[in-house]
C-alpha positions as CSV (number, residue, x, y, z in Angstrom):
1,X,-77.8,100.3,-45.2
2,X,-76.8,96.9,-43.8
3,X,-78.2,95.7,-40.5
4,X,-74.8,95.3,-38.2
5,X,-76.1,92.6,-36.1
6,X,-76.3,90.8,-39.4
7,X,-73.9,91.1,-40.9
8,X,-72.0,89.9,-37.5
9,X,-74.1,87.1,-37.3
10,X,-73.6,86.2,-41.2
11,X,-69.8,86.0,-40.2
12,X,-69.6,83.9,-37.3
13,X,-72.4,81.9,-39.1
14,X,-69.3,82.0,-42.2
15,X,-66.5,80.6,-39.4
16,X,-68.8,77.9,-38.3
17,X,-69.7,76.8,-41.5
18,X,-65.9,76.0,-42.2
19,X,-64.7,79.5,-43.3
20,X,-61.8,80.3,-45.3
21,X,-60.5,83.2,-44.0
22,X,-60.0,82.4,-40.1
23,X,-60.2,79.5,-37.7
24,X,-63.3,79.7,-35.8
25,X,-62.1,79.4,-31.9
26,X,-64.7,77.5,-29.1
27,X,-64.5,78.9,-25.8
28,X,-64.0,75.5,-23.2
29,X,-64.2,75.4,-19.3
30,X,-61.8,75.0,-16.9
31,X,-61.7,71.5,-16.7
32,X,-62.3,70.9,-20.7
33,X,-58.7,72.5,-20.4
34,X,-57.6,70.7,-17.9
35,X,-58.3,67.2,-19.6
36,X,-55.5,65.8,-21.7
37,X,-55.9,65.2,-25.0
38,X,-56.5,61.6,-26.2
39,X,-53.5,60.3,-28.1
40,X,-54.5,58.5,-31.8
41,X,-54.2,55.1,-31.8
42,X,-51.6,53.5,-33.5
43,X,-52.0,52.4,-37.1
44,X,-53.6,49.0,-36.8
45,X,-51.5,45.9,-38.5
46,X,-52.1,44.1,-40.8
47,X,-54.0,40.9,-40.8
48,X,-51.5,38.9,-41.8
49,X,-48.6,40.4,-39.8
50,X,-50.7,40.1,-36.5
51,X,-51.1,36.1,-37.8
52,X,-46.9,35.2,-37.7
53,X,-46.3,36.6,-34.3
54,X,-49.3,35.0,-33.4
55,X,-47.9,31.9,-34.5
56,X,-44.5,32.1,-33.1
57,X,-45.7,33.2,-29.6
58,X,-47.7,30.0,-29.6
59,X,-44.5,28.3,-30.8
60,X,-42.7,29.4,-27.7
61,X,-44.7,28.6,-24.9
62,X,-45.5,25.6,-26.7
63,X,-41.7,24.4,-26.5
64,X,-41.2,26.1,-23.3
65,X,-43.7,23.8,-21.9
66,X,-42.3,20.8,-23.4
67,X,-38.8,21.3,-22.0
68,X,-40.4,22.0,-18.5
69,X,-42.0,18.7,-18.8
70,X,-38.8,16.8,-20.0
71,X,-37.1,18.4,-17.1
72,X,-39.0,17.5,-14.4
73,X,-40.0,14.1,-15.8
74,X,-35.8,14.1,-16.0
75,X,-35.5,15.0,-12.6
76,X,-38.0,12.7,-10.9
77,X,-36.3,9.8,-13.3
78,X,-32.8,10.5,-11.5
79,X,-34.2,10.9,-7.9
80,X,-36.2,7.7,-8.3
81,X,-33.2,5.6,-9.6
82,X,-31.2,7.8,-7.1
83,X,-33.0,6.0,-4.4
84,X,-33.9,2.5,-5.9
85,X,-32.3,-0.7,-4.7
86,X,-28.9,-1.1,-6.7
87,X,-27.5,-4.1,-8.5
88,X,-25.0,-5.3,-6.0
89,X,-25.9,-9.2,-5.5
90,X,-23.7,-9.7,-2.4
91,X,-22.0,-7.2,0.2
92,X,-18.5,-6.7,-0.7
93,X,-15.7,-3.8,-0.2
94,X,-15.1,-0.5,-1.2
95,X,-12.4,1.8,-1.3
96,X,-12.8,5.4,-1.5
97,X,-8.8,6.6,-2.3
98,X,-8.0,9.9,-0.7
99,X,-8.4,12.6,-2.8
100,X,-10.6,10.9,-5.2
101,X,-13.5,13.0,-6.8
102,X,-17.1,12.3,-7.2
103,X,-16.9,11.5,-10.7
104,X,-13.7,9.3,-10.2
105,X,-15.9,7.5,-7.7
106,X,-19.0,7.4,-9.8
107,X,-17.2,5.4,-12.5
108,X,-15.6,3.0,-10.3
109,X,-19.1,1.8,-8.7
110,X,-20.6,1.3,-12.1
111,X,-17.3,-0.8,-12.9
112,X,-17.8,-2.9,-10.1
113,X,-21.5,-3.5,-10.6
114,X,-22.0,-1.7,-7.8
115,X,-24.7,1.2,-9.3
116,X,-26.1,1.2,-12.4
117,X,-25.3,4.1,-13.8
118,X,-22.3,6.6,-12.6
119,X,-24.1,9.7,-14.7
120,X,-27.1,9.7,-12.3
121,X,-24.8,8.6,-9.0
122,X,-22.7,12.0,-9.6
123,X,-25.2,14.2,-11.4
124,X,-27.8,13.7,-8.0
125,X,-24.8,14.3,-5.8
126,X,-23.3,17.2,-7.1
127,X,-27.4,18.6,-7.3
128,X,-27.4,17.8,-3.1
129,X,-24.2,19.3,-2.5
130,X,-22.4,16.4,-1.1
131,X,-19.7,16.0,-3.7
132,X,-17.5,17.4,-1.7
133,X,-18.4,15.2,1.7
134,X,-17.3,11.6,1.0
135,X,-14.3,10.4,3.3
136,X,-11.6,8.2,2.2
137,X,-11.2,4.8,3.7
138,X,-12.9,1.3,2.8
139,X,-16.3,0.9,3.0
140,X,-18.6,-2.7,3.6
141,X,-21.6,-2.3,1.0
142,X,-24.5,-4.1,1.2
143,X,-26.5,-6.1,-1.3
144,X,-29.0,-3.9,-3.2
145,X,-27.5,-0.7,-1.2
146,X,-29.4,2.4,-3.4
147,X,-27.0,5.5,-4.4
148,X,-28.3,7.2,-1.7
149,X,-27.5,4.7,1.2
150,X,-23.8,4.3,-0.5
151,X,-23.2,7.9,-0.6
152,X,-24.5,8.4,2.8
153,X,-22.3,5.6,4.1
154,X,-19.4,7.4,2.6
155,X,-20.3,10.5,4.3
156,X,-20.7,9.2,7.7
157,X,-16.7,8.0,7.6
158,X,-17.5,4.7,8.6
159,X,-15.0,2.3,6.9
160,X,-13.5,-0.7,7.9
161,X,-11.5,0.0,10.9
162,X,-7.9,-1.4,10.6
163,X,-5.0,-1.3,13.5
164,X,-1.4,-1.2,13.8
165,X,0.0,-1.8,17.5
166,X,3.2,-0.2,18.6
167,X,4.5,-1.9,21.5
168,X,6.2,0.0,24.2
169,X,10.0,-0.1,24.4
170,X,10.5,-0.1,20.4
171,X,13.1,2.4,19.0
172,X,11.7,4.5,16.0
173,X,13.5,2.7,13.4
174,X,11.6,-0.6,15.1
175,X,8.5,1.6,15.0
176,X,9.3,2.5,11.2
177,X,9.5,-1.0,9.8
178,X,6.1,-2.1,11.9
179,X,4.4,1.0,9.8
180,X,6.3,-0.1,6.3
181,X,5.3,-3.6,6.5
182,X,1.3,-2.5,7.4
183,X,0.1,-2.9,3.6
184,X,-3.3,-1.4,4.6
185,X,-1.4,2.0,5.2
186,X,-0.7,4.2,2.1
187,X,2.3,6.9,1.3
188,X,5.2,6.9,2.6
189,X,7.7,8.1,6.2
190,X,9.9,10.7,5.7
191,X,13.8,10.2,5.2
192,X,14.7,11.8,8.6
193,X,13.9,9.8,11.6
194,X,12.5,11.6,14.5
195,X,13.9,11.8,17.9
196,X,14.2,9.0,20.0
197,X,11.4,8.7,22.6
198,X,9.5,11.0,20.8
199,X,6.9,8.7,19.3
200,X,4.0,7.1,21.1
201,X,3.2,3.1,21.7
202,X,-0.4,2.8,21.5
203,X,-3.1,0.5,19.7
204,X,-3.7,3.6,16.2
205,X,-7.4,2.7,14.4
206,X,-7.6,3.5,11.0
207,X,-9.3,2.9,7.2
208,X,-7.5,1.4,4.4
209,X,-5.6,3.8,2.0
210,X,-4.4,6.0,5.5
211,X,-0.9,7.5,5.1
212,X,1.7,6.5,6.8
213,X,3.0,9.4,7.7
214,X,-0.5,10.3,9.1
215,X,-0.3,7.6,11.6
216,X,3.6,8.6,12.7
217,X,1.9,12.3,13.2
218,X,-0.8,11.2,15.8
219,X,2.2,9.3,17.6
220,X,4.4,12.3,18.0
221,X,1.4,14.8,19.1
222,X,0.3,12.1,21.3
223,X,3.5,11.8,23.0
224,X,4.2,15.0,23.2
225,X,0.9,15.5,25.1
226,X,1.6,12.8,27.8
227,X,5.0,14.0,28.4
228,X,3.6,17.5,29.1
229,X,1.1,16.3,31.4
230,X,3.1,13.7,33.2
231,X,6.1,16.6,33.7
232,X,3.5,18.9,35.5
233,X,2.6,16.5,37.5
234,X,6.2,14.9,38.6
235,X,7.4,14.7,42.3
236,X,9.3,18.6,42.9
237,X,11.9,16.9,44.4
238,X,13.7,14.7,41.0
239,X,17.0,15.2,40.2
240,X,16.2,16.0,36.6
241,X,16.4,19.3,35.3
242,X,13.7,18.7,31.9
243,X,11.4,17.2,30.1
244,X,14.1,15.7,27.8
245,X,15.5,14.0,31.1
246,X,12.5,12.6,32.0
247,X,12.1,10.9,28.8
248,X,15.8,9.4,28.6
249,X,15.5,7.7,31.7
250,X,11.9,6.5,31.3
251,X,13.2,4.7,28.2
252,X,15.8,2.5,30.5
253,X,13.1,1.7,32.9
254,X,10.9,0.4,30.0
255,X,13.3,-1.5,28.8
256,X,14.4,-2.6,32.2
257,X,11.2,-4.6,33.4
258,X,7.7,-5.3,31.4
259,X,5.9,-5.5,34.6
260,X,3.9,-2.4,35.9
261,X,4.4,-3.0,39.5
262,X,8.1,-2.8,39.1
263,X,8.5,0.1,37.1
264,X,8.4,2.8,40.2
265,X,11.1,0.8,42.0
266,X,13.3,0.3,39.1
267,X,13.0,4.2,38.7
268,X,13.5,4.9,42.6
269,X,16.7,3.1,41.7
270,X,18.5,4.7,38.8
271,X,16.8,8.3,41.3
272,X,18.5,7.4,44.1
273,X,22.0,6.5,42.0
274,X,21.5,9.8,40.5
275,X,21.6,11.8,43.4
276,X,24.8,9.6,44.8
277,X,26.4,10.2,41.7
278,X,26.4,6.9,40.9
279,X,26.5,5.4,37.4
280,X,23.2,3.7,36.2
281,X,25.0,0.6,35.2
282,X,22.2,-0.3,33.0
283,X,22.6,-2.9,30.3
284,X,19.8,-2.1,27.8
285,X,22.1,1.3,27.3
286,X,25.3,-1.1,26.0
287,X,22.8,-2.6,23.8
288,X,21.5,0.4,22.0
289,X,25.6,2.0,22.2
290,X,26.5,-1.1,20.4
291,X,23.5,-1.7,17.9
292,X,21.8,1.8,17.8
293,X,18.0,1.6,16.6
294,X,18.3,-1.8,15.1
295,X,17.7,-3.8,18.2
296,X,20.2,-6.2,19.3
297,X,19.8,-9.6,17.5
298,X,18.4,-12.2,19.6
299,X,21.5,-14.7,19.0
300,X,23.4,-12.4,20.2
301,X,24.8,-12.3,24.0
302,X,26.5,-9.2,25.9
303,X,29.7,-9.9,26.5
304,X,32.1,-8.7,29.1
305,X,34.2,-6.8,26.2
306,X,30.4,-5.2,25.3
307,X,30.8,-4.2,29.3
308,X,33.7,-2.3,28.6
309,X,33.4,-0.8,25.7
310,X,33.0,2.6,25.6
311,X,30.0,4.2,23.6
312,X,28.0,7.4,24.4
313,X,25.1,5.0,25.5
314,X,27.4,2.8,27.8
315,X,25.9,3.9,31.4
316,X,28.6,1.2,32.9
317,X,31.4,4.1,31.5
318,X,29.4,7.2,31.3
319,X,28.4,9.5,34.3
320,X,24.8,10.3,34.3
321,X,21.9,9.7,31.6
322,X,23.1,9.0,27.9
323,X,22.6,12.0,25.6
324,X,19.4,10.4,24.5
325,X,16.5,8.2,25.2
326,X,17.3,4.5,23.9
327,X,13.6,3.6,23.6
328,X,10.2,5.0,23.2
329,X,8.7,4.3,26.7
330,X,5.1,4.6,27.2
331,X,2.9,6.7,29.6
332,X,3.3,4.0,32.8
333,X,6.8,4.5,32.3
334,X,7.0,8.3,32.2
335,X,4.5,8.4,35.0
336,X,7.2,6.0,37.1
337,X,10.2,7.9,36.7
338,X,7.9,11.2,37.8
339,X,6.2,9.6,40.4
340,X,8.5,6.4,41.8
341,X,8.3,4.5,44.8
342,X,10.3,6.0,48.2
343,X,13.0,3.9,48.5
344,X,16.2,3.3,49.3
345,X,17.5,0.8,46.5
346,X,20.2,0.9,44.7
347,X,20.2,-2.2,43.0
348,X,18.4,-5.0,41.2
349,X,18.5,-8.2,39.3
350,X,16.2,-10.8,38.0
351,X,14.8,-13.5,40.0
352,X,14.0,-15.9,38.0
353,X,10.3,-15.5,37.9
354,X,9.7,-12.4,35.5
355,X,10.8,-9.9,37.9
356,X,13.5,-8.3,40.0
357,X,15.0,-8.3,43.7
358,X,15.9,-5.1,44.9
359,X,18.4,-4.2,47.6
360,X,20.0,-1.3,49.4
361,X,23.1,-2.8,49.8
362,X,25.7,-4.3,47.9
363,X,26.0,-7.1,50.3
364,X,22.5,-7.4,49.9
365,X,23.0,-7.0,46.0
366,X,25.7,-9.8,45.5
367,X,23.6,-12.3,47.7
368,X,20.7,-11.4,45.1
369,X,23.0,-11.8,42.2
370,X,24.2,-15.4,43.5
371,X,20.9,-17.1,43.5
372,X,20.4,-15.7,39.8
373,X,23.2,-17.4,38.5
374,X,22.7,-20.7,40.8
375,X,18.9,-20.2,39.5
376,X,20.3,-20.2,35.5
377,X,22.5,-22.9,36.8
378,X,19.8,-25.2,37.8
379,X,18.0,-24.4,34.9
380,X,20.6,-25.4,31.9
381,X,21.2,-28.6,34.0
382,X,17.5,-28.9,34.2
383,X,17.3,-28.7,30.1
384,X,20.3,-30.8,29.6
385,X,18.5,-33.6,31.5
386,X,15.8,-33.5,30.0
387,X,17.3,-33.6,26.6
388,X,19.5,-36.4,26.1
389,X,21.4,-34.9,23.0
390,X,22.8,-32.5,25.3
391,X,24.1,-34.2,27.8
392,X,28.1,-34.7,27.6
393,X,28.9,-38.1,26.5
C-alpha cells in the first residue's frame, strides 16, 4: 500500500517542478496583492534608429540657437543704429504731411539724407509702438539728430509755429482771401460762406500743411464762445432782444472807430437812438448795402446819391439794425455795445485827430460837424501849398 503523505507530497513536489497537468498556485500576502504589477519595458531600439533622432535633435537646437543669436545680434544692430548720430550735416526742415504713415515718413528721411536707412527708422518704431504718434506740421532738425531724437521730436508736436492775423472789422469774404493767400495753410474753405460776424479776429498759430478749413473752425467756435459770455454778462437794461442783435450792432461800432476808448460812447449812441427810435445813420452800413463783403474800394468816395439809396444795409433809410452784421467785430467791440458808457449822446463825428466829438444835441452836433469840414478845409489848402503842381495856375 502507498504511503498518502507521499504520494501528496510527490504531487505538489510534480506542480513545482513545472507539472503538466495543473498550474501550481503560491499563496501571497496582503500587500504582495496589493502591489501593482511591473509593466515590461518596451522593446529597446535599435542602435542605429536611436543614432538619427539623435542626430536631428542635435540638429534643432543647434539651429534654434543660431537663429536666437542672429536675432538678438539683429536686434541690438537696429537699437544701436536706432540711437546713433544720423547723417544730417546741417539743421534743415521737415515736413510731416497730415495723414502720412510711418513708412511714408521713413522713406522720405532716407531721401533727404536725413537717416540712413528708413527699414530700421520704421521697423524700431513700429517695435516701440509709436507709429501711430507722430503729428503733422514742420519740424527744425538738427545736425546729426539720431532716429530716436527725430521721432521723439515729431511726437512732442513741436513744429515751426506759423501765424495768420485776422484783423478786427473784416467781412468773411475779406477773412476768406487773407486764409487763401496764406501758402503755409493746406486744403481748402468751403463753397458756402458763413454768417456774417460769426468768425473771430485773433492772431491763429499753426504748423505748415494745417487746413484751412481747420483754422476757419477755431474762428467760429471762438466767437461763438465770446459772444456767449459777453451776452451773460451785458447791462439788463439794452434795447436788444438777442444775441444776434448784439452782434449786428457791435459790427457798426467796429467799424465806426479803431480806438478802444471810444467804442463804449459810440455804442451809448446808436443805444440811446435806439430807444428814441431814431435811425442809426451810420455810413459803414451804405458801404456794405452798396459793396456787400467785398469792401468798398479805397478810390472810391460816398456820395450823396450812396446817402439815398436805398439798400437793406442803408441805416440812413432803414428803421432799426440792418438784417445783419456788416463786419466781424472783435471781443472789445461786443463787450462795448453790452457794457457802453452812460450817456446822453446822440451824435458824433471825427475831429480830425483819429477820433470823434460827441454831442447831445443837434446844435451841439452841427457846430461839431463845422469845424470837421473847416478842419478838411485847412488841410487840402495845406497840401495844395505845399505841392506846387496843385495849386491853380
Amino acid at each position: 500500500m502507498t504511503d498518502p503523505n507521499q504520494t501528496s507530497e510527490g504531487q505538489f513536489g510534480r506542480a513545482a517542478n513545472g507539472g503538466d497537468a495543473q498550474t501550481r498556485i503560491i499563496p501571497m500576502s496582503p500587500k504582495e496583492a496589493l502591489r501593482p504589477e511591473k509593466v515590461p519595458l518596451p522593446p529597446r531600439r535599435s542602435r542605429e534608429a536611436r543614432s538619427q533622432l539623435v542626430i536631428f535633435l542635435n540638429f534643432v537646437m543647434t539651429m534654434v540657437t543660431l537663429l536666437t543669436v542672429a536675432a538678438v545680434a539683429l536686434v541690438y544692430y537696429f537699437f544701436r543704429e536706432y540711437q546713433q548720430p544720423g547723417p544730417l550735416e546741417a539743421n534743415t526742415t521737415f515736413l510731416v504731411r497730415e495723414g502720412a504713415g510711418i513708412n511714408e515718413i521713413g522713406q522720405s528721411l532716407e531721401r533727404k539724407g536725413i537717416i540712413s536707412q528708413s527699414r530700421i527708422f520704421t521697423t524700431v518704431t513700429k517695435f516701440l509702438g509709436d507709429d501711430q504718434k507722430s503729428r503733422h506740421g514742420e519740424y527744425e532738425i538738427k545736425a546729426k539728430s539720431s532716429m530716436m531724437e527725430i521721432m521723439d521730436l515729431f511726437k512732442s508736436g513741436k513744429g515751426i509755429q506759423y501765424s495768420v492775423t485776422v484783423p478786427e472789422g473784416l467781412t468773411v469774404k475779406q477773412i476768406f482771401k487773407k486764409l487763401i493767400a496764406e501758402q503755409t495753410l493746406d486744403g481748402d474753405l468751403p463753397v458756402d460762406l458763413p454768417p456774417e460776424g460769426s468768425l473771430r479776429p485773433e492772431t491763429y498759430k499753426f504748423t505748415r500743411g494745417s487746413q484751412r478749413s481747420a483754422i476757419l473752425a477755431q474762428m467760429k467756435t471762438a466767437q461763438q464762445r465770446i459772444v456767449d459770455e459777453v451776452w451773460e454778462k451785458r447791462d439788463t437794461d439794452l434795447p436788444l432782444a438777442s444775441k444776434e442783435e448784439l452782434v449786428i450792432l457791435a459790427s457798426i461800432v467796429e467799424k465806426e472807430t479803431g480806438k478802444a476808448d471810444e467804442r463804449p460812447q459810440v455804442a451809448s449812441v446808436f443805444l440811446n437812438r435806439i430807444r428814441k427810435g431814431m435811425r442809426l445813420q451810420s455810413d459803414p452800413t451804405i458801404v456794405y448795402g452798396l459793396f456787400g463783403g467785398d469792401g468798398k474800394p479805397s478810390d472810391r468816395e460816398l456820395t450823396k446819391a450812396d446817402v439815398i439809396k436805398e439798400t437793406p444795409y442803408n441805416t440812413y433809410e432803414i428803421d432799426g439794425l440792418p438784417p445783419t452784421p456788416i463786419a466781424n467785430p472783435g471781443r472789445a467791440a461786443l463787450e462795448a455795445v453790452a457794457n457802453p458808457s452812460r450817456t446822453d449822446y446822440l451824435y458824433f463825428v471825427a475831429d480830425g485827430t483819429g477820433g470823434h466829438a460827441f454831442a447831445a444835441s443837434l446844435k451841439e452836433h452841427n457846430e461839431n460837424v463845422a469845424r470837421w469840414r473847416k478842419f478838411q478845409t485847412d488841410q487840402k489848402n495845406g497840401a495844395q501849398e505845399s505841392d506846387p503842381a496843385a495849386q491853380p495856375e
